[in-house]
DOFI-749640 format. One record per atom (N, C-alpha, C): y, x, z; residue in three letters. Coordinates in steps of 0.05 Angstrom, whole numbers, padded with zeros to 5 digits, always signed. Example, Ala and Ser with C-alpha at 12.3 -4.5 7.8 and 13.67 -1.06 7.14 Angstrom:
2
-00114+00264+00156ALA
-00090+00246+00156ALA
-00066+00264+00156ALA
-00045+00257+00142SER
-00021+00273+00143SER
+00001+00258+00157SER
END
This chain:
238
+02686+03032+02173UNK
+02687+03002+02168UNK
+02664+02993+02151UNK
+02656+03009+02134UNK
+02635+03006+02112UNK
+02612+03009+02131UNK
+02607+03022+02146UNK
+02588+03029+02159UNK
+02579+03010+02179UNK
+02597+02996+02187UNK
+02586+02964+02201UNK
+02587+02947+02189UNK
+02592+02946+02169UNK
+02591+02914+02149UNK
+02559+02917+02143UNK
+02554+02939+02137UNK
+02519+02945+02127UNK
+02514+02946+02153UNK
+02517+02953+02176UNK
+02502+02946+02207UNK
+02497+02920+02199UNK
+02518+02894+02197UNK
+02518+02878+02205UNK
+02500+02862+02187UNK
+02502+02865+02159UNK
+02485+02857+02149UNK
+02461+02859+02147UNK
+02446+02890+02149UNK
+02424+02891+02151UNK
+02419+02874+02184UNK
+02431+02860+02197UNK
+02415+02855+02226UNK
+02414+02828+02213UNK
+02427+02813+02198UNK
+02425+02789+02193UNK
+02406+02785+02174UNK
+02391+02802+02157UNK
+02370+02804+02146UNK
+02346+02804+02164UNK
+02350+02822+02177UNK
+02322+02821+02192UNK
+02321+02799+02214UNK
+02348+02788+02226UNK
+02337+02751+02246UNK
+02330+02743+02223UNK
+02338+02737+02192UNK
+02328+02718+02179UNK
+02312+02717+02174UNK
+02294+02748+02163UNK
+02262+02748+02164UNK
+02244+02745+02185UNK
+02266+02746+02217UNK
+02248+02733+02237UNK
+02243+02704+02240UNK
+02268+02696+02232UNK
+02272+02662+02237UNK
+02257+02644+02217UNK
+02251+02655+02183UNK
+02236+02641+02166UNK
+02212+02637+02177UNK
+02195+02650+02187UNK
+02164+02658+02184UNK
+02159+02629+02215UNK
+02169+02633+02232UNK
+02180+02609+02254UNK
+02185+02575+02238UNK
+02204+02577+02220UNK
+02204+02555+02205UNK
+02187+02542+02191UNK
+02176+02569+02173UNK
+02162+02556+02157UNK
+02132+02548+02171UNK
+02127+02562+02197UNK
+02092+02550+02203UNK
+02107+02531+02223UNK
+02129+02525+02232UNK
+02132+02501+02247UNK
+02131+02471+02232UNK
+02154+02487+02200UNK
+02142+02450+02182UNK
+02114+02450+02179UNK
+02095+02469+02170UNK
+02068+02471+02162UNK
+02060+02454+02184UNK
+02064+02449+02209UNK
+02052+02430+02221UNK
+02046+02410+02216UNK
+02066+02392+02204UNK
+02073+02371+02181UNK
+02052+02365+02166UNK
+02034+02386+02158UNK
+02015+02391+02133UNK
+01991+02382+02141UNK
+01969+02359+02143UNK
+01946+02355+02147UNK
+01928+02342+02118UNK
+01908+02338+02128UNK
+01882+02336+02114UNK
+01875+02314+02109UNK
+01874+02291+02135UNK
+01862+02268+02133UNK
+01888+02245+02149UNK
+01881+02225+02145UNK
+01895+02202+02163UNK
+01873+02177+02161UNK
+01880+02161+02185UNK
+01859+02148+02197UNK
+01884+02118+02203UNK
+01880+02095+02200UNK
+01891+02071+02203UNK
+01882+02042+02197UNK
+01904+02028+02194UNK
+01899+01992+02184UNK
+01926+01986+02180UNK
+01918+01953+02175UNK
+01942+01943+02160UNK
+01934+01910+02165UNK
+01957+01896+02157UNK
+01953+01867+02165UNK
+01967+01851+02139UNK
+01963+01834+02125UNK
+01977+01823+02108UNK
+01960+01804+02090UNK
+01968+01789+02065UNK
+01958+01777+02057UNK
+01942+01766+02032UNK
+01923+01753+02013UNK
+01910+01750+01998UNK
+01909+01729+01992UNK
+01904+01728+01961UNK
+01889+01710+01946UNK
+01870+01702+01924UNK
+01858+01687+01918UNK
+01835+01691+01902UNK
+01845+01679+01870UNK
+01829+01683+01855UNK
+01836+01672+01827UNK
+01811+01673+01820UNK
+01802+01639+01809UNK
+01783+01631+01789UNK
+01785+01608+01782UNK
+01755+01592+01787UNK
+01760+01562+01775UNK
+01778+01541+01789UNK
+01773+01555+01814UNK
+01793+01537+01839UNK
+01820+01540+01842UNK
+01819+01560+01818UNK
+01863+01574+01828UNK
+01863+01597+01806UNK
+01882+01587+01794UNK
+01889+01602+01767UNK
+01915+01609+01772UNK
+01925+01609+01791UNK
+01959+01616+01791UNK
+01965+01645+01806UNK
+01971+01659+01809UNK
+01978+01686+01818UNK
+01990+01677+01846UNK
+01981+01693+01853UNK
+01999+01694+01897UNK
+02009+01674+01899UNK
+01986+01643+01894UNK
+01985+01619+01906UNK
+01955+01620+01915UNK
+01958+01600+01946UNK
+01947+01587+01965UNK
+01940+01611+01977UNK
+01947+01635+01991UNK
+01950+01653+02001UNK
+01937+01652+02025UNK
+01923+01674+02039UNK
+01910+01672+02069UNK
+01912+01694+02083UNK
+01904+01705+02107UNK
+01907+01726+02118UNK
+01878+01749+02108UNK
+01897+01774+02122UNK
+01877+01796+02100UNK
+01880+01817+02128UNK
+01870+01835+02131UNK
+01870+01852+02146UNK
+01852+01879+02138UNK
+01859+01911+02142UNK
+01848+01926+02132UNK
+01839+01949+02148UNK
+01818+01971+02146UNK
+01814+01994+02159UNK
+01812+02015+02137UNK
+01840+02035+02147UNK
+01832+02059+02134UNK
+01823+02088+02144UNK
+01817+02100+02114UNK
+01810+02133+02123UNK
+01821+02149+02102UNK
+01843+02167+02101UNK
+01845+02180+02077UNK
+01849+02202+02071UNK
+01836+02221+02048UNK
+01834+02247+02055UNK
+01859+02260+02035UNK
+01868+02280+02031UNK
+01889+02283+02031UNK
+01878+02303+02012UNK
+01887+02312+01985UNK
+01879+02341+01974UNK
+01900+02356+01974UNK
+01926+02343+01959UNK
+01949+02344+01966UNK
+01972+02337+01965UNK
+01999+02347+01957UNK
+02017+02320+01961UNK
+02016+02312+01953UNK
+02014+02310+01929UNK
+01999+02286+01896UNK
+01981+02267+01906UNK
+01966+02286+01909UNK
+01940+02272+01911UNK
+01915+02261+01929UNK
+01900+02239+01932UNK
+01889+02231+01960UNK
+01873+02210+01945UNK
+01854+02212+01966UNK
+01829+02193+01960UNK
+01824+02179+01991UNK
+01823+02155+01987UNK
+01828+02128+02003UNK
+01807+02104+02009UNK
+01788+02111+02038UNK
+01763+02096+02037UNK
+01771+02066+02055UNK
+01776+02042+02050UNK
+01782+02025+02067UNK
+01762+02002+02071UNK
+01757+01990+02089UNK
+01740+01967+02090UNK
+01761+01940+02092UNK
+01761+01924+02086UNK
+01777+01897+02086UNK
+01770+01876+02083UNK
+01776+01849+02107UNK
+01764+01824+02105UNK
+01796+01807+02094UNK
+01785+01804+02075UNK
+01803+01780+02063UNK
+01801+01749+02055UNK
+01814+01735+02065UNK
+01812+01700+02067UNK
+01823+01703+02040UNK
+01805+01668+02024UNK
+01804+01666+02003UNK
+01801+01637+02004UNK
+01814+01621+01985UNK
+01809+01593+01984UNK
+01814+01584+01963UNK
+01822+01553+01953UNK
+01822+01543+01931UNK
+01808+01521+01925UNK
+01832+01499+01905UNK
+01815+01473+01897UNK
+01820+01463+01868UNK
+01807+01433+01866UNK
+01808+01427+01837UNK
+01835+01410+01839UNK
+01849+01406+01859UNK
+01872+01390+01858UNK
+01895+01407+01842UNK
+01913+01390+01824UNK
+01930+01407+01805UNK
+01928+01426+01797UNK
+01894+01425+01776UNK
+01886+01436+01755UNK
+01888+01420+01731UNK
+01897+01444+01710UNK
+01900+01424+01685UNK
+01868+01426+01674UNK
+01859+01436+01681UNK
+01821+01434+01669UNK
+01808+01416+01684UNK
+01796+01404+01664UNK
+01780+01381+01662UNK
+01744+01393+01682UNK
+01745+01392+01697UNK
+01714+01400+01709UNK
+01693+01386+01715UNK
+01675+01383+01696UNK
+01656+01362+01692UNK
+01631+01362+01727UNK
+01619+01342+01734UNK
+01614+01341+01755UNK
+01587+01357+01747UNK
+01565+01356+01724UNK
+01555+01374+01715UNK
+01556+01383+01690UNK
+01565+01410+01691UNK
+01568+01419+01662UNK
+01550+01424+01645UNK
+01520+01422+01659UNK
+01496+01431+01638UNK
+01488+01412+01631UNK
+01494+01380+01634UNK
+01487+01361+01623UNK
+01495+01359+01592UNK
+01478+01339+01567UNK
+01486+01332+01545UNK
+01497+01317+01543UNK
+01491+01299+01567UNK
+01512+01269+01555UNK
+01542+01275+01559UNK
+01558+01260+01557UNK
+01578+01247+01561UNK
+01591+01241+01586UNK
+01603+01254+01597UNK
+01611+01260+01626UNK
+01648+01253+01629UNK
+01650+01239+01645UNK
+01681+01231+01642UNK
+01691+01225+01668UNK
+01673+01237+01696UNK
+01669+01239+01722UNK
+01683+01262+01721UNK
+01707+01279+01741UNK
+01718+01300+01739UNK
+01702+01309+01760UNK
+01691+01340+01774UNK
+01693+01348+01794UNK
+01713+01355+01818UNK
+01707+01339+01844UNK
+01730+01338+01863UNK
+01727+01364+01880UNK
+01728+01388+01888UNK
+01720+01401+01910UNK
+01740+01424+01920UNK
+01741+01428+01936UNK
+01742+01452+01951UNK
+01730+01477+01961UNK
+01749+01498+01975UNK
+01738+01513+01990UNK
+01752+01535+02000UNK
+01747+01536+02026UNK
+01765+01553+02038UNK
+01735+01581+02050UNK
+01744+01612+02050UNK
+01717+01634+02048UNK
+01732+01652+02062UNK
+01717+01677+02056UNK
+01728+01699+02058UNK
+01706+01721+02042UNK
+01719+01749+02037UNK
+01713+01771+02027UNK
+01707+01790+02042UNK
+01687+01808+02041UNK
+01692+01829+02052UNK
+01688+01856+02035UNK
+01709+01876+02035UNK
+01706+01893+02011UNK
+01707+01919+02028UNK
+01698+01937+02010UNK
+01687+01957+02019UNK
+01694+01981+01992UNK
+01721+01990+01994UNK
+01734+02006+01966UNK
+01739+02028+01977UNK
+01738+02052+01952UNK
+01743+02073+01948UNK
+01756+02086+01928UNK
+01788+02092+01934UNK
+01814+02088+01909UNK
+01814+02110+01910UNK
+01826+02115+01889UNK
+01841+02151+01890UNK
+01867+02150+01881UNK
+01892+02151+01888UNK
+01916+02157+01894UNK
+01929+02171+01886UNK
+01951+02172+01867UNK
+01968+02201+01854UNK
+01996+02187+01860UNK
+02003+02199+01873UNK
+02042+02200+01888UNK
+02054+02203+01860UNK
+02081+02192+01859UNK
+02100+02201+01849UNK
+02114+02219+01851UNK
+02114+02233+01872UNK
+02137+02251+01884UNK
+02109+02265+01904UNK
+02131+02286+01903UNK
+02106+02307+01931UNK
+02113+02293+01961UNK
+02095+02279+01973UNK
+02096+02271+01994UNK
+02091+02288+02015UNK
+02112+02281+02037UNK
+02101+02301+02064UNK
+02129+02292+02083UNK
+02134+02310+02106UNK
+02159+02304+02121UNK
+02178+02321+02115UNK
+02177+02349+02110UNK
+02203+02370+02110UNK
+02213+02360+02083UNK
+02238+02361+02072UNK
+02250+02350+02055UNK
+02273+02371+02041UNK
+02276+02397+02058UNK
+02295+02420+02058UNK
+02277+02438+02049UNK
+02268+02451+02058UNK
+02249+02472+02058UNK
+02223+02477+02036UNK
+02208+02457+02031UNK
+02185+02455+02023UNK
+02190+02423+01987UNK
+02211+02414+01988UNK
+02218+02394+01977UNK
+02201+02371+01976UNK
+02190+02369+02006UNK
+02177+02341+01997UNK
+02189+02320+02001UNK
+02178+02287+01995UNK
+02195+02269+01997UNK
+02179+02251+02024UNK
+02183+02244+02040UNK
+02185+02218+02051UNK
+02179+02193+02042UNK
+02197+02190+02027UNK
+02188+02166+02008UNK
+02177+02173+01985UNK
+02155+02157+01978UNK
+02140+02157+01948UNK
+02124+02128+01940UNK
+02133+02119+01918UNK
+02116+02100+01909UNK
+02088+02108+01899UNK
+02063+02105+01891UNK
+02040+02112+01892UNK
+02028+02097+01870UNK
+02004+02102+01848UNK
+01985+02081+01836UNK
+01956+02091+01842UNK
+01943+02068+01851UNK
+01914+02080+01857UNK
+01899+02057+01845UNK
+01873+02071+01831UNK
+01845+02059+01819UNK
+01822+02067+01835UNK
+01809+02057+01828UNK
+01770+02057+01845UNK
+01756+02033+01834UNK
+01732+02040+01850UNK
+01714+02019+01857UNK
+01701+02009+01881UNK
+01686+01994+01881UNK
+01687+01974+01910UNK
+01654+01965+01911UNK
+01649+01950+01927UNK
+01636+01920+01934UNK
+01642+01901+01949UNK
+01636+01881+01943UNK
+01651+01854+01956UNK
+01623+01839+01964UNK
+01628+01821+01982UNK
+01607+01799+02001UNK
+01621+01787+02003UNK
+01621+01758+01991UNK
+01630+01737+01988UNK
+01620+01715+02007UNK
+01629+01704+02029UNK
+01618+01682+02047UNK
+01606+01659+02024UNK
+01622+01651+02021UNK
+01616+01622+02004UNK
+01598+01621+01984UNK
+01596+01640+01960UNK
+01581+01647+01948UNK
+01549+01666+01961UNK
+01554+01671+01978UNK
+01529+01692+01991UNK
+01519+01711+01972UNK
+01544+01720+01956UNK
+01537+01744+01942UNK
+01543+01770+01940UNK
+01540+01785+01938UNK
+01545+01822+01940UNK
+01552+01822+01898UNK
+01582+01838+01902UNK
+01579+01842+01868UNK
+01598+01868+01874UNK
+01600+01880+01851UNK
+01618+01906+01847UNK
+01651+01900+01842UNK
+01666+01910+01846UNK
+01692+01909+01841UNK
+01710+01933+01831UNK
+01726+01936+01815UNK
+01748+01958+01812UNK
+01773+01942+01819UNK
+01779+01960+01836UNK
+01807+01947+01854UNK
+01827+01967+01837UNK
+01856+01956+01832UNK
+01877+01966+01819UNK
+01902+01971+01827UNK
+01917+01972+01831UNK
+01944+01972+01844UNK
+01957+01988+01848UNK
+01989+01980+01857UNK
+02008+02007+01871UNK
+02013+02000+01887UNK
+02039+02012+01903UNK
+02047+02017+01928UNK
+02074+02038+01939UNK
+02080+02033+01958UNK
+02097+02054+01965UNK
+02091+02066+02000UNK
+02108+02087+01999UNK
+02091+02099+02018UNK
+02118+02114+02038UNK
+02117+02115+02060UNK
+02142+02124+02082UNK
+02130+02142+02107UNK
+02139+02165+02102UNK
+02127+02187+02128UNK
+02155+02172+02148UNK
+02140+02163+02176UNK
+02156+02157+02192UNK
+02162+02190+02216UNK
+02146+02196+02221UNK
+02148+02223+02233UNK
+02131+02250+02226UNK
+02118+02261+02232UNK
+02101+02285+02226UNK
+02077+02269+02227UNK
+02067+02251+02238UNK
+02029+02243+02239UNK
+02040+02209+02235UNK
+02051+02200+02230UNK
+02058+02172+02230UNK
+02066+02167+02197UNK
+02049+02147+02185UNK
+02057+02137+02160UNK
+02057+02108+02154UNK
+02080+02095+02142UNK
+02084+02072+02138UNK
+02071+02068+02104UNK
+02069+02041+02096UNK
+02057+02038+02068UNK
+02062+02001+02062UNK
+02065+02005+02031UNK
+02061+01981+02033UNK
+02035+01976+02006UNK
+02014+01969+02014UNK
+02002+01971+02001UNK
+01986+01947+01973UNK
+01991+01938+01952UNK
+01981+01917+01942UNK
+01958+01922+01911UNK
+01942+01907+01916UNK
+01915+01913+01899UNK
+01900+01884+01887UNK
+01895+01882+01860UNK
+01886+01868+01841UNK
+01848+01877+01846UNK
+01834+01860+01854UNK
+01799+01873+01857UNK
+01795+01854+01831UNK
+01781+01865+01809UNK
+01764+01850+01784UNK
+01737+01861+01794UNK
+01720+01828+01804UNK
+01695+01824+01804UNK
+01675+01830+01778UNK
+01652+01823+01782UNK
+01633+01815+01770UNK
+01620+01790+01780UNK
+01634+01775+01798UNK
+01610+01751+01801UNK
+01634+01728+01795UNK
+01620+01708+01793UNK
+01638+01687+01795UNK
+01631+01656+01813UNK
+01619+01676+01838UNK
+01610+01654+01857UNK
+01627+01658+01885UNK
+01653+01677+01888UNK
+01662+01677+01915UNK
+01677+01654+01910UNK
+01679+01632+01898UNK
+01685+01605+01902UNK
+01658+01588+01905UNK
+01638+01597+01907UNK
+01613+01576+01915UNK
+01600+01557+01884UNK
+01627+01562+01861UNK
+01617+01557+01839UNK
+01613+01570+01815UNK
+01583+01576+01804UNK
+01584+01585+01780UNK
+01577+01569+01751UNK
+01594+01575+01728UNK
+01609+01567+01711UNK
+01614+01543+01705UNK
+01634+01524+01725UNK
+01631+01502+01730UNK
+01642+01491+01704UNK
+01662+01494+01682UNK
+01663+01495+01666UNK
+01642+01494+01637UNK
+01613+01508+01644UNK
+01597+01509+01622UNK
+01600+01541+01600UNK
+01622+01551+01610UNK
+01630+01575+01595UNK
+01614+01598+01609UNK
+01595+01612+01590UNK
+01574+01628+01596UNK
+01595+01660+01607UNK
+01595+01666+01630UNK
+01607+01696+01637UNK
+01591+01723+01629UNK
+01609+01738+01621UNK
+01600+01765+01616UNK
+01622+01790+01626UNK
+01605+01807+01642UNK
+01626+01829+01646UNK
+01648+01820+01664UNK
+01673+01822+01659UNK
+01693+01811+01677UNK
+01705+01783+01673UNK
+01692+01774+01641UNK
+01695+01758+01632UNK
+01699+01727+01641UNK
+01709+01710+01657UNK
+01697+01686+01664UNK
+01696+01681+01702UNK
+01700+01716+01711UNK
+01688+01719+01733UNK
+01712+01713+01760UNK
+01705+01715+01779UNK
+01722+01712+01805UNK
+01744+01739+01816UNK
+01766+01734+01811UNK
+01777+01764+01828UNK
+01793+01753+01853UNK
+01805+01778+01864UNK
+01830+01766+01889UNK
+01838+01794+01891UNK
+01862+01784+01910UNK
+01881+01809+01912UNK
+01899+01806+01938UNK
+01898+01837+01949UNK
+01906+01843+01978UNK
+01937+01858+01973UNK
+01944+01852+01995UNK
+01975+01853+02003UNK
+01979+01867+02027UNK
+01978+01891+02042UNK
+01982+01890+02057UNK
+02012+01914+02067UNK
+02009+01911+02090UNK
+02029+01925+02113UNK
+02012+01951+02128UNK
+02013+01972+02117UNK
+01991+01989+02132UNK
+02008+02004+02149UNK
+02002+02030+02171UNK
+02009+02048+02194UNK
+01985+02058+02199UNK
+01989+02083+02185UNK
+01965+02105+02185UNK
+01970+02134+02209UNK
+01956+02150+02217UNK
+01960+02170+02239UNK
+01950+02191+02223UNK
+01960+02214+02221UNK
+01950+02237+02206UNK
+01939+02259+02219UNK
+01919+02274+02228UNK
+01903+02284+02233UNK
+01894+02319+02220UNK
+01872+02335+02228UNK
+01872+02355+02217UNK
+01892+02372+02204UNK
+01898+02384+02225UNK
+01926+02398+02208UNK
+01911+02427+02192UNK
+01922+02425+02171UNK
+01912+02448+02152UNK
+01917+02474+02169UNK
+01930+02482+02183UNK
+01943+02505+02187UNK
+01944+02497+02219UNK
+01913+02501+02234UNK
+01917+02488+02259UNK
+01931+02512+02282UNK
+01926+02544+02265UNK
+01941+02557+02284UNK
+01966+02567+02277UNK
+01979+02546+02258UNK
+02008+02555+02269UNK
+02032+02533+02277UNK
+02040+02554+02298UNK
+02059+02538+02318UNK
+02044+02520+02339UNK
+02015+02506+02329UNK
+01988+02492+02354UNK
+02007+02474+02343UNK
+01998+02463+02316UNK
+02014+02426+02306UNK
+02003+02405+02332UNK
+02022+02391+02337UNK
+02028+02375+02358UNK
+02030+02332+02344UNK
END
C-alpha cells in the first residue's frame, strides 16, 4: 500500500515538473520589450490668455513608442499635436494695449487666439505595481497607476517658436490582452517661452526661466501594441 502511495506521488512530481517549464515559457510570452501606439484626447493652454486649469479645452492627439526595461520601469518617446486657445474676455488683469509705453494707458487689450502645439517628449515612467498580464504565476498586475517626468520640445503655431519643455504627470495603465494595452494618460508641459499665445509679456512683467512663461497640458486615451517578445523562442509568442 505504501509502495503506491510513493508510485503515485513520485508520478505527480514529475507531470508537475513537466507541466511548470510549459507554463512558465507560455506566460513568458506575455513578456516584451517595446510597444508601439496613439491616443486621442484633450488639451489646454495656460498663460496670459487663460489662467484657469482644464478651461477652454481643444483636441489633442498622440504617437507612441515605448521601451520597456521592466515591469517598473519604461521610457516613453511620443510626438503630439495639441490645440490650444484663449482670450482676454473674463480676465481679472488689466492688459494694457502697450505695455512698454510710459504714459498712462487706460485702453485695455482686446484679443484672442485660437493655435496649436506640436511636442516632441521623452518621459520615463516608474509603475506602481509590477505590470504585465499573468497575475498567478509571476504576480504581475494588469492594472497599475504610473508617474512619469522628461523633457521635450514644443513648436508653437501662433508664436512661431521652438522652446524646451519638461512635461509632468501620471496616469494609469490596463493590459487588455498579452500585446494590447489600454492607458489613460495626463501631462502638465512647463515651457520656456511665453509666445505660444502670440503674446510676449503683455503685461510688462519681465520672464525668467519658467517664470512668467506659457504651459499646456494633454489628456489623453491611449491603445498601445506590444512587440519584441523577450523570450522569442519560447512557446513562438503569438
Amino acid at each position: 500500500m505504501l509502495k503506491r502511495e510513493k508510485k503515485k506521488i513520485i508520478l505527480a512530481a514529475i507531470l508537475l515538473m513537466c507541466i511548470m517549464p510549459l507554463t512558465a515559457s507560455g506566460q513568458e510570452d506575455a513578456d516584451f520589450r517595446m510597444e508601439i501606439g496613439g491616443g486621442v484626447g484633450a488639451s489646454f493652454y495656460l498663460g496670459d490668455l487663460n489662467n484657469t486649469m482644464f478651461s477652454q479645452p481643444s483636441a489633442a492627439a498622440s504617437v507612441y513608442w515605448r521601451y520597456l526595461f521592466d515591469h517598473y520601469n519604461s521610457l516613453k518617446v511620443n510626438v503630439t499635436y495639441a490645440g490650444v486657445k484663449g482670450s482676454t474676455e473674463d480676465q481679472d488683469n488689466f492688459y494694457p494695449s502697450d505695455p512698454k509705453t510710459q504714459e498712462i494707458n487706460t485702453t485695455p487689450l482686446k484679443t484672442k487666439f485660437t493655435g496649436s502645439v506640436i511636442d516632441l517628449s521623452c518621459m520615463y515612467e516608474i509603475n506602481f505595481f509590477p505590470y504585465g498580464y499573468y497575475q498567478d504565476f509571476f504576480g504581475h498586475k494588469r492594472f497599475t497607476p504610473f508617474l512619469q517626468l522628461g523633457l521635450g520640445m514644443a513648436y508653437a503655431s501662433k508664436g512661431k517658436e521652438v522652446a524646451f519643455c519638461v512635461p509632468m504627470g501620471v496616469g494609469v495603465k490596463y493590459r487588455i490582452s498579452k500585446r494590447l494595452n489600454a492607458s489613460f494618460d495626463w501631462s502638465m508641459h512647463f515651457t520656456t517661452s511665453d509666445k505660444i499665445d502670440g503674446l510676449q509679456d503683455p503685461l510688462g512683467i519681465k520672464s525668467e526661466g519658467f517664470k512668467n512663461k506659457d504651459h499646456y497640458s494633454i489628456a489623453l486615451l491611449t491603445l498601445t501594441y506590444s512587440f519584441s517578445p523577450r523570450c522569442p523562442n519560447c512557446n513562438k509568442a503569438k
